[in-house]
C-alpha positions, 0 to 999 in steps of 0.5 A: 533535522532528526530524519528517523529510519523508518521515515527513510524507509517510507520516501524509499517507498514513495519514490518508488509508488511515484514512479510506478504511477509515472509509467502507468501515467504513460501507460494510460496515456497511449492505450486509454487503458482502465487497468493502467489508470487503476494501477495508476491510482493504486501507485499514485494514492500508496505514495502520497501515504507513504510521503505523509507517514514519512514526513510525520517522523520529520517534523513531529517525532516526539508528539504522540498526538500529532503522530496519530492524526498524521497516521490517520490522514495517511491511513485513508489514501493506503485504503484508497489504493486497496480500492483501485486494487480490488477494481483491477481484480474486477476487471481483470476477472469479472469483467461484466460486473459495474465498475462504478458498483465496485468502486463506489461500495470500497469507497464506503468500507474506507469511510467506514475505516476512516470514522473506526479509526478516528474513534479509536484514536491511535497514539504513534511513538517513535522508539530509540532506533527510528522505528515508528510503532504504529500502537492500532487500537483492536478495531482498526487494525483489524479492519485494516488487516480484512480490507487489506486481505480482500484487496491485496490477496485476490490479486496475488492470485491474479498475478500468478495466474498471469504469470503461468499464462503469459511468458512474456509477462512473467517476470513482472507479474511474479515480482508485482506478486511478490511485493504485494505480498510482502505488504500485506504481511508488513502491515499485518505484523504491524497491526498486531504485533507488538514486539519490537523486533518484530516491528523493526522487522515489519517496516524492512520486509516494507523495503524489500517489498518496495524494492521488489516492486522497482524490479517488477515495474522495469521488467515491463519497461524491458518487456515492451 
């Protein structure tokens, strides 16, 4: 069975979005907390598109159609976690705007992203060294790239504000930060570059990015 290098790197990913959804899982479980069920969804949704993105490569590495329709049942579930990201940042600081309102209008932006995606129909190759070029067509690898930003970047600030306020949640915040915005600059190279060492680069900047996160999640076990 041909087992490319990117979709090694993405059941990296998903083992780890797997795991951060477990401890969030249990997070919830013993405080009914809401930002532990959102970093629960966020993690849980980023792993299930991380699984899929890989499984395509195993099972569909020459068919650029299948490669497409693959990215665009993946796609949808990364966008539902950026959803669960900007409710957290709600929460965390606008506590006294609906939940319901925010969550219900980023749901409408990833219709939106998903009916702009499957118009411009992307058509994925896997190139010699196991790299999958992604090949966004303008429109939804910039809607990828807004939605992405508006998620991703406030909550790096959050992060950060919460490491300079909290020492004993430093640690964890500052590499949560640091993974996060790895990903974002990930996948922004990946909806407009085009180069394939800068592509090649992207998807390892992904594994760091995933690695940091690991860090992060025990930090917090050791912190509590």
């Amino acid at each position: 069975m041909y087992l490319p290098l990117y979709s090694v790197l993405y059941f990296f990913m998903s083992g780890v979005f797997f795991f951060f959804a477990l401890r969030m899982q249990q997070t919830y479980q013993k405080t009914r907390s809401l930002i532990g069920l959102y970093f629960r969804n966020i993690a849980l949704f980023s792993g299930i598109a991380s699984t899929i993105y890989a499984l395509m490569g195993v099972f569909f590495p020459k068919n650029s159609l299948a490669l497409g329709v693959g990215n665009i049942i993946g796609e949808p579930f990364y966008l539902i976690g950026f959803v669960y990201i900007i409710a957290s940042f709600f929460y965390l600081t606008f506590p006294k705007i609906s939940q319901k309102k925010v969550i219900a209008i980023g749901f409408i932006f990833v219709i939106v992203s998903i009916v702009s995606h499957i118009y411009f129909f992307p058509y994925p190759f896997i190139d010699e060294k196991g790299i999958l070029h992604f090949n966004a067509p303008t429109v939804p690898g910039l809607t990828f790239i807004v939605f992405a930003a508006f998620a991703i970047l406030p909550m790096i600030f959050a992060l950060l504000k919460e490491a300079l306020h909290q020492i004993e949640l430093r640690k964890r915040s500052i590499f949560l930060a640091i993974a996060l915005f790895l990903f974002f600059f990930a996948g922004v190279m990946q909806s407009i570059f085009l180069e394939p060492r800068l592509y090649t680069f992207s998807f390892f900047l992904q594994a760091l990015a995933a690695a940091f996160l690991f860090v992060g999640i025990i930090s917090r076990i050791k912190n509590n």
